[in-house]
N, C-alpha and C positions, 0 to 999 in steps of 0.2 A: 847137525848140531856139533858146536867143538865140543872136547870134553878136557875135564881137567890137564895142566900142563902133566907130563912126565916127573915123577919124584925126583926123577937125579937132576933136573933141571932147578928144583926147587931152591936147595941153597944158592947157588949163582945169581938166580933171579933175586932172591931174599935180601944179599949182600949189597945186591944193585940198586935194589927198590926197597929200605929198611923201614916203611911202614906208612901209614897217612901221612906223614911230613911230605911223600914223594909227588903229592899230588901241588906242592907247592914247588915244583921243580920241572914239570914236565911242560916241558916246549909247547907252545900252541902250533897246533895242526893250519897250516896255511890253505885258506878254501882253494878250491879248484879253479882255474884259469885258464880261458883257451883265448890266447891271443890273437888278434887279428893277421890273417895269411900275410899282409903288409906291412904290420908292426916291428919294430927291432925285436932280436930277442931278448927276454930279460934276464936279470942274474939268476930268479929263480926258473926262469923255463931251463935254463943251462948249467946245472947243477950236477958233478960227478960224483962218484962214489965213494971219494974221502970226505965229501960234507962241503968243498968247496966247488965254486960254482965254475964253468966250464970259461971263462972270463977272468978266472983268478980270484972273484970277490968270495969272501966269506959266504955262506947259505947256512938253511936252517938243517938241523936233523930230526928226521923221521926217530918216531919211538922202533925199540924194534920189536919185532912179533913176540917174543916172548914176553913181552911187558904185554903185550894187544891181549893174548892169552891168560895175565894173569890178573888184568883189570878188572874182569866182574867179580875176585876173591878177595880184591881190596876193598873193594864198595860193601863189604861185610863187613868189615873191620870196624868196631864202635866206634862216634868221636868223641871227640874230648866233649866231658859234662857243661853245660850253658852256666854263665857268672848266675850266681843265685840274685834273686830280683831284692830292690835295696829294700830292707828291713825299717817297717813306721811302727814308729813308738807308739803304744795303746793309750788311749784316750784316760785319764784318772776316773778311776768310780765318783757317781754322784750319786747323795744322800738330798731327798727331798722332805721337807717337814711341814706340814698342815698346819692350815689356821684354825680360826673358831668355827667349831660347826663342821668343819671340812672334815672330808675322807680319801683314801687313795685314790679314787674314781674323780674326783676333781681333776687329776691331775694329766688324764689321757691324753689330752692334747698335746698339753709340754712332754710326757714323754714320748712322745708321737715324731716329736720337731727335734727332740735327742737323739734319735735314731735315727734321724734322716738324715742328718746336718754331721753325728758322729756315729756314725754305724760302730759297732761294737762296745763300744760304750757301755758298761755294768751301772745301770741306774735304779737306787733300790728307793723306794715311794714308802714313805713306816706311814703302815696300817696299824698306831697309837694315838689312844686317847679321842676316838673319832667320835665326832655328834658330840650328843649334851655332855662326854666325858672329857671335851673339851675345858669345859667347867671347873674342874678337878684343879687342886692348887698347883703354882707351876712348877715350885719348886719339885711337887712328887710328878710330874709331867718331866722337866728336866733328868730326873733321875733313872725314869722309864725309856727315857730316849738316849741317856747315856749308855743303858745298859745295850739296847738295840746297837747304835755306832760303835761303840770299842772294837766287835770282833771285824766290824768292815773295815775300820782303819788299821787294823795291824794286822791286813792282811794286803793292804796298799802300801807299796813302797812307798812309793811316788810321793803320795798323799789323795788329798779327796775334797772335792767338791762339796759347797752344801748351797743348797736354795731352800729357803726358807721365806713361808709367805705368811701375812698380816701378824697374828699371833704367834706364830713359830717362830718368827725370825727376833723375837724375845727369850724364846726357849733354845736357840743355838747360839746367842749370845751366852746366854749364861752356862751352855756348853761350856764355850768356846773358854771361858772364863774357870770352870771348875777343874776340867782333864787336863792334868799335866805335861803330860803326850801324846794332847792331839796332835793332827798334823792335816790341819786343814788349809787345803792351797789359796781358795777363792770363797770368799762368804758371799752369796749373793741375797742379803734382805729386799723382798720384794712385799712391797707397803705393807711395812709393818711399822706399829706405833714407836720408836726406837725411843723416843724422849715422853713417852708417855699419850694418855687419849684424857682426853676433856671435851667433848659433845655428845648430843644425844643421839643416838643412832635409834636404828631398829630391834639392832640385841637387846641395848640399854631398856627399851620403851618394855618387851618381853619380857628381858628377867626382872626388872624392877616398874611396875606399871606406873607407881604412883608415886615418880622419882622424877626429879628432873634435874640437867648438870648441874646446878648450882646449889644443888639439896644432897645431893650423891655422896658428898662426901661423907655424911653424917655415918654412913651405912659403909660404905668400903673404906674408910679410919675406923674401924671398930675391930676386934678380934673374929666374930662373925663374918664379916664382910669378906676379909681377907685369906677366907676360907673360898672365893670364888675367883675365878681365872684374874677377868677382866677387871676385879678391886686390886688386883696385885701390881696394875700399872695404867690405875687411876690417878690422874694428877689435877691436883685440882690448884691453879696459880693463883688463886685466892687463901689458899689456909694454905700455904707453904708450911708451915713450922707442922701441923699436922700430918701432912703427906710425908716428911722426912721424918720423924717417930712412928707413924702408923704402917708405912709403906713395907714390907716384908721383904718384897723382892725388889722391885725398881728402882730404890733408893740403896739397895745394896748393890746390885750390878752396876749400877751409875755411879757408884763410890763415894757417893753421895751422906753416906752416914756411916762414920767407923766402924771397924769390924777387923775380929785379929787375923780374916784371911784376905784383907783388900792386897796387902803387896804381890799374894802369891797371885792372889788373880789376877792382876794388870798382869805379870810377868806371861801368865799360860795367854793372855787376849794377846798379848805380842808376837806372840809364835806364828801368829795369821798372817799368811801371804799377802792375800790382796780382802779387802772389805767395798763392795759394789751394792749402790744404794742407788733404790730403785724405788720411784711413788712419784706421784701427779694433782694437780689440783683439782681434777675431774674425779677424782676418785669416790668421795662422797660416804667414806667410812672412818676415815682417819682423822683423828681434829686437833690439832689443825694439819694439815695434810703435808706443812713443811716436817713434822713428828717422823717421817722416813729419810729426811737428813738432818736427826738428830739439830734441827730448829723446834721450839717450843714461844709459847706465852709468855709474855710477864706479866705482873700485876695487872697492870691496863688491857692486858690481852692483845699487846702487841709483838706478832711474831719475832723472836728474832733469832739470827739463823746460828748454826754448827758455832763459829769462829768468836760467837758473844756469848754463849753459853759459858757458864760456871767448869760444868764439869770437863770442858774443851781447855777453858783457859789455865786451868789447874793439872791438867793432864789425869785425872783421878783414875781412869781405868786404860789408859792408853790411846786416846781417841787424837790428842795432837800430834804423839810420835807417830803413827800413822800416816799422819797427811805430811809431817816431813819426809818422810820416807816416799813418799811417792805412792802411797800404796791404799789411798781412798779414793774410789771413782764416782761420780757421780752423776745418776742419768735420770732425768726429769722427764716426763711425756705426758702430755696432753691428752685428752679425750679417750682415758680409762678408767671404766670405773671399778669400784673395786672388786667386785666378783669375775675379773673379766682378766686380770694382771697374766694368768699363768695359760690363761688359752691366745692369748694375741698375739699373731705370729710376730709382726711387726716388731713387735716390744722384745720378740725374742731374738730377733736376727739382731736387734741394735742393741742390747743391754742384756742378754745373758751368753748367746752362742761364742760373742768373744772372747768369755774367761774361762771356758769350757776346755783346758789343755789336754 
């Protein structure tokens, strides 16, 4: 076995061979070659000891032994550290908000498909106001959830995500409207009543048995009434003049009936990146089910949509500068119904996983 070169050998070698750069230097070793007894010879079989070949042509040279010798104590020598691997930006936190009746356990699915789709992804589910404290008026709901989001958002540069479904996506509208600095990137309302509910569902038949939509109003226009979620954005296209005096909260976040903080709140709904409006006509909760792109009733009860509305063509809360801006999306789908919005993959790979930055 060799053993190390001789120390007084070392600086000469060292000078000669000044580190792993040498290994981009050293001549390739030409394989071995035995020519045929009847072949010419060639320049490399005829090669002399000054490095030219016995023929006059230039040839290669041999490393010499003292390098042979000092090669397996370079092969120690550390390399240069590997380019660190390119740096992906984190995915924005997202904030999910419940509808009536709902709880965070509704929501496993979608954040199941968060995960998969954005791994790492901080996606917080508020476990407020869950079951019948749905009920509770929205305004003190809105206040509960404000106080839940502030500390996620200021703790997101970036900003943050919200998906809000049936009911909720009333309550982070009027978020979206009261915080001054928010900073939310992408609202994703997913069938929620945005312009209001006027039919009789199965809640409706529950909490009021011996109601029906065309008598409702008597009860959710009353100071009593408007003490329950669902009277807070009750609309009934028949007693307009009542809905806009009685109405607490929908006629105020719709800007629909004066109030000394409408300018500030258009201003803070402005600040919203992008607003993606999500519901279908199978849905079977929402009435009329254009109500999740802000379309509604009129007198005759004939739908009509976003761009003929009042509070569009007025701009009341910011809902035109929006769609100038480029910054309202809207995604219609078929054959869901409404308890069914936030578990279908389908619905998520087409109309939520794209605004998920």
């Amino acid at each position: 076995m060799l053993g190390p070169p001789s120390p007084a050998l070392l600086p000469g070698l060292l000078k000669e061979f000044p580190g792993p750069a040498v290994f981009r230097s050293i001549p390739e070793i030409p394989p071995t070659h035995h020519p045929r007894q009847d072949a010419a010879p060639s320049p490399e079989s005829t090669r002399g000891p000054s490095g030219r070949s016995m023929l006059g042509l230039p040839g290669r040279r041999l490393p010499s032994a003292e390098f042979l010798l000092l090669l397996p104590f370079l092969l120690l020598l550390p390399l240069p550290p590997a380019a660190p691997a390119p740096h992906r930006a984190a995915y924005k936190p997202v904030i999910v908000v419940h509808g009536l009746f709902d709880s965070s356990y509704s929501f496993r699915h979608l954040l199941e498909y968060i995960n998969e789709t954005h791994p790492g992804t901080a996606v917080t589910v508020l476990d407020l106001f869950d079951g019948r404290e749905s009920l509770r008026p929205l305004w003190e709901q809105v206040q509960g959830f404000r106080e839940a989001v502030a500390p996620i958002m200021a703790k997101a540069l970036q900003g943050v995500h919200l998906i809000c479904y049936s009911q909720g996506g009333l309550v982070c509208r009027a978020l979206l409207s009261v915080m001054d600095e928010h900073n939310v990137d992408s609202f994703i309302s997913l069938s929620s009543p945005q312009m209001g509910q006027y039919g009789d569902t199965n809640y409706l038949k529950w909490l009021f048995p011996t109601s029906m939509r065309s008598n409702l109003y008597r009860i959710c226009y009353s100071p009593w009434g408007q003490e329950f979620s669902i009277c807070n954005y009750w609309h009934d296209p028949h007693h307009d003049d009542l809905y806009l005096n009685a109405s607490s909260f929908l006629a105020l976040i719709n800007g629909e009936r004066d109030h000394p903080n409408a300018t500030a709140w258009r201003k803070n709904f402005l600040r919203l990146g992008r607003l993606v409006l999500i519901g279908g006509p199978d849905d079977g909760v929402i009435t009329p089910w254009q109500s999740s792109f802000f379309g509604f009733y009129d007198a005759n009860e004939t739908v009509l949509e976003m761009e003929k509305q009042l509070v569009y063509l007025r701009d009341s809360f910011g809902l035109k500068t929006l769609l100038a801006r480029g910054a309202i999306v809207r995604c219609p789908m078929a054959g869901i119904s409404h308890t069914a919005w936030h578990s279908n993959r389908t619905l998520y790979e087409t109309c939520i996983e794209p605004w998920l930055s």
